[in-house]
C-alpha positions as CSV (number, residue, x, y, z in Angstrom):
1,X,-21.1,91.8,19.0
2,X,-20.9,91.9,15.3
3,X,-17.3,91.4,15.5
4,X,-17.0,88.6,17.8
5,X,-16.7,85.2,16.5
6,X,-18.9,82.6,17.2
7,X,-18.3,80.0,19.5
8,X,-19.7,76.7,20.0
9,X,-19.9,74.1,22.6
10,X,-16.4,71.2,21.8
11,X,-17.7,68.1,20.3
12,X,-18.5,65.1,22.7
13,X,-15.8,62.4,22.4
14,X,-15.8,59.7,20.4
15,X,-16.7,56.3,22.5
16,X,-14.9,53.2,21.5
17,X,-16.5,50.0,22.8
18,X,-14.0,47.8,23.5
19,X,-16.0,44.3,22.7
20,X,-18.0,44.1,19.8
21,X,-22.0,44.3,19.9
22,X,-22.2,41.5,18.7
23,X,-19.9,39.9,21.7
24,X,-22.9,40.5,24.2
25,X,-25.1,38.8,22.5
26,X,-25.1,35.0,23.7
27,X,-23.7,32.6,21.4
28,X,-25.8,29.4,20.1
29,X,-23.5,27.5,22.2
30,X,-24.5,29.8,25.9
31,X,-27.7,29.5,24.8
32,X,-28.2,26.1,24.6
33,X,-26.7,25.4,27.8
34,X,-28.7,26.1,30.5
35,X,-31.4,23.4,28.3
36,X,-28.8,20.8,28.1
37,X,-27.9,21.5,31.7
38,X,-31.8,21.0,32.7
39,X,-32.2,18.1,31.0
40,X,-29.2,16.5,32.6
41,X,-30.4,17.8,35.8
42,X,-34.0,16.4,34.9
43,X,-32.3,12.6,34.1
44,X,-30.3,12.7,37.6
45,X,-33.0,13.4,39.6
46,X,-35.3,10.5,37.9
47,X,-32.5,8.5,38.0
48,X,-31.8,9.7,41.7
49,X,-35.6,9.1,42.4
50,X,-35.9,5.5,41.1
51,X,-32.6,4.4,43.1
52,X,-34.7,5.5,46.2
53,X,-37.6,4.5,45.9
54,X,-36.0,1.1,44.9
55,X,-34.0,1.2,47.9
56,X,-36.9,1.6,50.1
57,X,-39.7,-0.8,48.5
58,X,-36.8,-3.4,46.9
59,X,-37.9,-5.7,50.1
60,X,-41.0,-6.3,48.6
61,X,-39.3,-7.5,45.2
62,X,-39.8,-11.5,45.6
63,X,-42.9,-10.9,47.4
64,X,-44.9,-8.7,45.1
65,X,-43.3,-10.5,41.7
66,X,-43.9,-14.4,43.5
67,X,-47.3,-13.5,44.5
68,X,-48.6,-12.1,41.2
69,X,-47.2,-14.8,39.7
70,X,-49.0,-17.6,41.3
71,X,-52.2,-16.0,41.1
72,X,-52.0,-15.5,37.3
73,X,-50.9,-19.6,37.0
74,X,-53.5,-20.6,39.3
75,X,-56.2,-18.7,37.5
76,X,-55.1,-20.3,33.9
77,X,-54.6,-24.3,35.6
78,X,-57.9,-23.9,37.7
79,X,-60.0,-26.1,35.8
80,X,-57.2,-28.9,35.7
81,X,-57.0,-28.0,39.5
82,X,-61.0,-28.6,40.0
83,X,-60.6,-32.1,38.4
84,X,-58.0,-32.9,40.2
85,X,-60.1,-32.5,43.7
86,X,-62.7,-34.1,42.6
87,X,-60.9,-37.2,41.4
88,X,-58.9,-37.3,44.8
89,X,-62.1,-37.2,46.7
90,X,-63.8,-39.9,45.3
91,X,-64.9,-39.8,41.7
92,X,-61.7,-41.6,40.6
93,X,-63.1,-44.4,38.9
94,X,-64.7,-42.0,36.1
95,X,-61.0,-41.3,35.5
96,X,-59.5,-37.4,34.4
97,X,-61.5,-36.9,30.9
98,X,-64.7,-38.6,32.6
99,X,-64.6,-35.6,35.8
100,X,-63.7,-33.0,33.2
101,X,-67.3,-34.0,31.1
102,X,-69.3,-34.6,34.1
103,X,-68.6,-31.6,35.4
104,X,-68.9,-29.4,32.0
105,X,-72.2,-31.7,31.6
106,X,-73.9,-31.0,35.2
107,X,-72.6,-27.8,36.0
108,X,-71.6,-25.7,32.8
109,X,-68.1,-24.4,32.1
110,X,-68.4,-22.3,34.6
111,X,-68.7,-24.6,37.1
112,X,-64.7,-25.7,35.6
113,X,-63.7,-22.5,37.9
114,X,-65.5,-22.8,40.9
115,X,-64.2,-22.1,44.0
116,X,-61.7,-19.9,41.6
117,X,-61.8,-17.1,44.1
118,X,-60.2,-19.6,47.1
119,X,-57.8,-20.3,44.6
120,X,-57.0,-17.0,44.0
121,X,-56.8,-15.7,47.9
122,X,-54.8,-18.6,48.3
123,X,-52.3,-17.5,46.5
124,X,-52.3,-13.9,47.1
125,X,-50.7,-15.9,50.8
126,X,-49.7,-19.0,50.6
127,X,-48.0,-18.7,47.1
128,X,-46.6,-15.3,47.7
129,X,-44.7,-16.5,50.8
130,X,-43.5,-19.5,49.4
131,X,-41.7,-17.6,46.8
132,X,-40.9,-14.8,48.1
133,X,-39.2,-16.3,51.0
134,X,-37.5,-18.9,48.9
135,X,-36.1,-15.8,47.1
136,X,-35.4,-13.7,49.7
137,X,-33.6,-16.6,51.5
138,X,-31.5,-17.7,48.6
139,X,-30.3,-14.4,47.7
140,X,-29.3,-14.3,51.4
141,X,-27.6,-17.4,51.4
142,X,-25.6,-16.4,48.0
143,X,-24.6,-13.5,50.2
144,X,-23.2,-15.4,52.8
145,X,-21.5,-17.6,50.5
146,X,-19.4,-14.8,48.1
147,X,-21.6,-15.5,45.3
148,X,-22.5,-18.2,42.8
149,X,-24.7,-21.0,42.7
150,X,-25.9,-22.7,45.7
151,X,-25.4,-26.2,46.5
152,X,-28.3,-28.6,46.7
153,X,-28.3,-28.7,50.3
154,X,-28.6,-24.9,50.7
155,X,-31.4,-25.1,47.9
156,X,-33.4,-27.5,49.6
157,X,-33.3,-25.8,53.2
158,X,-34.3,-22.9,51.7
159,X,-37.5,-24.5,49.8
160,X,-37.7,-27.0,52.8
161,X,-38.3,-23.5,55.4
162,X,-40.1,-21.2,53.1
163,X,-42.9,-23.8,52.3
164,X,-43.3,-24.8,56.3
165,X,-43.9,-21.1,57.2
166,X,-46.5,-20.8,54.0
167,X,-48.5,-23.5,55.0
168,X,-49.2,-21.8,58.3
169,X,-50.1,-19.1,56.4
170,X,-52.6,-20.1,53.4
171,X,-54.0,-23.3,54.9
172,X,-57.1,-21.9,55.9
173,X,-57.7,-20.8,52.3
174,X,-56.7,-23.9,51.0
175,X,-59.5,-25.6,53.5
176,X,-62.0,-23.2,51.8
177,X,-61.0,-23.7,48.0
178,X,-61.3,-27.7,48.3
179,X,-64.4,-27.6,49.9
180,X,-65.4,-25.5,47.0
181,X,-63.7,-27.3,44.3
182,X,-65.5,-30.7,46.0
183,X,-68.9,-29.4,46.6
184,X,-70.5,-30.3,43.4
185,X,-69.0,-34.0,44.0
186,X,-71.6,-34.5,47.0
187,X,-76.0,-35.1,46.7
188,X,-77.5,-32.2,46.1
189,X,-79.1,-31.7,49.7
190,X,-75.6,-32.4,51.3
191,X,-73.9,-30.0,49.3
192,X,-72.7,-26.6,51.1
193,X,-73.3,-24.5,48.7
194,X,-70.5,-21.6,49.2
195,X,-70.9,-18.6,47.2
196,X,-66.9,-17.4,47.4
197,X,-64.0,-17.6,49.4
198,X,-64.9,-15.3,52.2
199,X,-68.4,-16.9,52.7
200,X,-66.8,-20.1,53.0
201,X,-63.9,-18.9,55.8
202,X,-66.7,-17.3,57.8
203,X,-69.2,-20.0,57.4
204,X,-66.5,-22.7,58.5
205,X,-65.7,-21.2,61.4
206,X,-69.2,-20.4,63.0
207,X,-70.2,-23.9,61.7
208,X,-67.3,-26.3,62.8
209,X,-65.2,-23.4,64.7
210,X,-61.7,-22.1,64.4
211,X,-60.2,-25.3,64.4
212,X,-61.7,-26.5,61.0
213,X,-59.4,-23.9,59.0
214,X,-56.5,-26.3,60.1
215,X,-58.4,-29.8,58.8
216,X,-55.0,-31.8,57.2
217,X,-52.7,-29.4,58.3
218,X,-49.9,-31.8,58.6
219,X,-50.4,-33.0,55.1
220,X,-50.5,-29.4,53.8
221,X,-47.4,-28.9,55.8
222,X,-45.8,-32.1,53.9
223,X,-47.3,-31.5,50.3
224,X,-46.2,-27.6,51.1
225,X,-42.4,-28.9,51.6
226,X,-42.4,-31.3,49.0
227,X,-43.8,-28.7,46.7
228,X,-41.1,-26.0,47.1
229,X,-38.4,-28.3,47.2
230,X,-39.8,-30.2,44.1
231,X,-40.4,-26.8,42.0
232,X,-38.1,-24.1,43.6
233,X,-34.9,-26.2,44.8
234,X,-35.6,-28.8,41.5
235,X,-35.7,-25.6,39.2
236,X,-32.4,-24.2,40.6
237,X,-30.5,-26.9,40.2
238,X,-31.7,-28.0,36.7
239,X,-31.4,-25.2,35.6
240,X,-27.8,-24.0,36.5
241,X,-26.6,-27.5,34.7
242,X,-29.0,-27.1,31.9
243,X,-27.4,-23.4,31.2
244,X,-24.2,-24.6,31.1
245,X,-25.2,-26.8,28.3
246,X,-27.4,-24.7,26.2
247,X,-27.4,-21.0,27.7
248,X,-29.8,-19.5,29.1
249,X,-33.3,-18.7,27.4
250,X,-36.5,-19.4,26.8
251,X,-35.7,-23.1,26.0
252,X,-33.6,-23.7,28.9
253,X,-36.5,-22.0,31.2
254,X,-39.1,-24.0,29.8
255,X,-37.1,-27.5,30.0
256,X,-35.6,-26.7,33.6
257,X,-39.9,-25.8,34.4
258,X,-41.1,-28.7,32.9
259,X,-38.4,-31.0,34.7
260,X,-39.4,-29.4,38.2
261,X,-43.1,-29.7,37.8
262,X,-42.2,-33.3,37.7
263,X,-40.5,-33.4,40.5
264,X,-42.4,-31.2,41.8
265,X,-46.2,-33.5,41.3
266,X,-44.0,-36.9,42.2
267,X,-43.1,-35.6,45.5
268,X,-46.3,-33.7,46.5
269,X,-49.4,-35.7,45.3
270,X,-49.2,-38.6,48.3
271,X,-49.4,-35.5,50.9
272,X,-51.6,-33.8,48.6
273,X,-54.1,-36.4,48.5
274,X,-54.4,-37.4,52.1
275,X,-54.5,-33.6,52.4
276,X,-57.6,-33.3,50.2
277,X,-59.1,-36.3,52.0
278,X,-58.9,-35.1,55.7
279,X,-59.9,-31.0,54.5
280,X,-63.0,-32.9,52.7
281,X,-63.8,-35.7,54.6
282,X,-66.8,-35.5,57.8
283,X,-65.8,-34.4,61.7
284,X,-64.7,-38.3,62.9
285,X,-64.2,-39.6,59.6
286,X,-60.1,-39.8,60.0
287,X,-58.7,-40.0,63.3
288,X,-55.3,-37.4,62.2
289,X,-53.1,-37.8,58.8
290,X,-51.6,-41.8,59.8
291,X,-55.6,-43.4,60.2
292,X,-56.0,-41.6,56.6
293,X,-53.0,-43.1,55.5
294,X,-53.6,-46.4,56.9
295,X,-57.1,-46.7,55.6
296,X,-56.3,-45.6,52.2
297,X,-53.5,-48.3,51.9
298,X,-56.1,-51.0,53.5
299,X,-59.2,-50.3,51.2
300,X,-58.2,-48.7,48.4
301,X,-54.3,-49.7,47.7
302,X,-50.7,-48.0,47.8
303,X,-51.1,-46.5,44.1
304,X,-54.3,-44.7,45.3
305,X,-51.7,-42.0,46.8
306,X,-50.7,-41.4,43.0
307,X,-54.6,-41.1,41.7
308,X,-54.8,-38.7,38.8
309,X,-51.0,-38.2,38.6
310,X,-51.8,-37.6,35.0
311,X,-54.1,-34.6,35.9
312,X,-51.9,-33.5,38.5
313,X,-48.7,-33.5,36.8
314,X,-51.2,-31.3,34.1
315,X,-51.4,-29.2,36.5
316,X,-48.2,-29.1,38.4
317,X,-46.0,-28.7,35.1
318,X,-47.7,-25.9,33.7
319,X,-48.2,-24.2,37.0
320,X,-44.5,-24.3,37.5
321,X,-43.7,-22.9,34.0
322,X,-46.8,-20.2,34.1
323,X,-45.3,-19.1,37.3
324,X,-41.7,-19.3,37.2
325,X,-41.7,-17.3,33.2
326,X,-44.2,-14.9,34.3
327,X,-41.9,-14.0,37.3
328,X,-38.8,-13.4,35.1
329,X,-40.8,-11.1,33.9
330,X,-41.9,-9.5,36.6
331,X,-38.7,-9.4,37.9
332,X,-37.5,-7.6,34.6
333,X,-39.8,-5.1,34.6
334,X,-39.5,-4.0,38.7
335,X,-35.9,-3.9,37.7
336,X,-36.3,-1.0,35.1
337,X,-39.0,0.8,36.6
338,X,-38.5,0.6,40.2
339,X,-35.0,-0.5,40.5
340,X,-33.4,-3.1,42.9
């Protein structure tokens, strides 16, 4: 044993790694990726999510936009609106400055907005379907065409139907905010003494029946024609030559407004007044829209159909601007939230 030599087990090989240790670890590069990949991911599927739910709610576009529209305008013109009604209905000889007192003087400032809540449910149907359709209708009739702007004849059938079909639709509201608006013109023990819109509608109809709601529905038919055509069709048209002179912003928005609330309160205000008259007047006063006509002419003169055009066209010109800026607006901001 002494002699032996010692043996002992062979050394274990060597191992050689092939790649570097510092090969496995990811670069800054691998690392980042998976993050920029996310966010990528993230963007498509917003962007992804905002083309669909555009694509199933973008029918609503000229409706929601037209509607919200006309309500803000008719809340910031009600007071003009007020005076107008009550100089149509029979306090015309006090003249626009001389309602606008009275009224502040009898009935507060507040009483400037009554009936605001008619005003505002009209809207909400009668202005939101005369816009919107109007819109829908021309972007249809673009479509047809290939593009471009639309001739005045396309413009005006376009106004010409979408304010028929929205008369149908908001005259009953419209009864209810002029007898509001009117109310305070009348002695107080005649006076009907409406607390809002809805109190009106159902008061109307269990007082006078169904049938009331529709009092001057030919005129509101007629001033709702005149109206579109005057603002919508009016607007188009001035404004595509306008651009071509001085391009498009604010200026040209505000000139081609102002030019179709003229239009617009010129063509409307004869309907508009014989519509106020028959929705106001007493069951047998007016035997249908010519007797109003007729009498009118025979008592009172053929200018009577333009009483208060200055109060009117007050109204009209801002109403057309308030709405037709706001609903750029509008119709900016569906765009890059919602999408088309």
């Amino acid at each position: 044993m002494s002699g032996e030599r010692a043996t002992y087990p062979a050394a274990a090989p060597r191992v050689t790694l092939a790649t570097p240790v510092t090969a496995l670890a990811p670069s800054a590069t691998t690392r980042q990726a998976p993050v920029a990949t996310s966010a990528v991911t993230v963007g498509a599927a917003a962007a992804a999510t905002e083309a669909t739910l555009g694509s199933k709610i973008g029918f609503l576009r000229p409706y929601v936009t037209g509607g919200l529209s006309a309500m803000f305008a008719s809340a910031c013109i009600q007071p003009i609106d007020l005076v107008k009604v009550r100089l149509q209905v029979g306090a015309g000889t006090l003249g626009t400055v001389g309602v606008f007192r009275s009224v502040v003087k009898e009935e507060g400032v507040s009483g400037l907005y009554r009936g605001l809540s008619a005003a505002l449910t009209r809207q909400a149907t009668y202005g939101t379907a005369r816009i919107g359709l109007h819109t829908a209708f021309s972007k249809k009739l673009k479509e047809q065409q290939g593009g471009g702007d639309l001739p005045l004849w396309k413009s005006f059938g376009s106004a010409f139907t979408s304010g028929a079909i929205a008369s149908a639709i908001g005259n009953p509201f419209d009864v209810a905010l002029v007898r509001c608006q009117a109310d305070g013109t009348l002695p107080v023990a005649e006076r009907r003494g409406y607390t809002n819109v809805f109190n009106a509608v159902t008061r109307i109809v269990k007082e006078e029946g169904v049938g009331a709601l529709y009092h001057g529905y030919k005129p509101t038919l007629l001033r709702a024609i005149a109206m579109n055509v005057g603002m919508m069709a009016s607007y188009d048209q001035v404004h595509d030559r306008v651009v071509k002179l001085n391009g498009k912003g604010m200026v040209t928005d505000m000139l081609s407004s102002a030019a179709a609330g003229f239009f617009c309160a010129f063509l409307s205000l004869p309907p508009d007044m014989l519509k106020s008259r028959l929705q106001f007047a007493a069951p047998g006063t007016y035997r249908g829209l010519w007797d109003c006509a007729t009498q009118v002419v025979r008592k009172e003169g053929v200018l009577t159909f333009w009483r208060g055009f200055d109060a009117y066209y007050m109204r009209c010109a801002p109403h057309a601007m308030i709405i037709l800026m706001t609903r750029a607006q509008l119709l900016r901001l569906w765009d890059e939230h919602i999408g088309e």
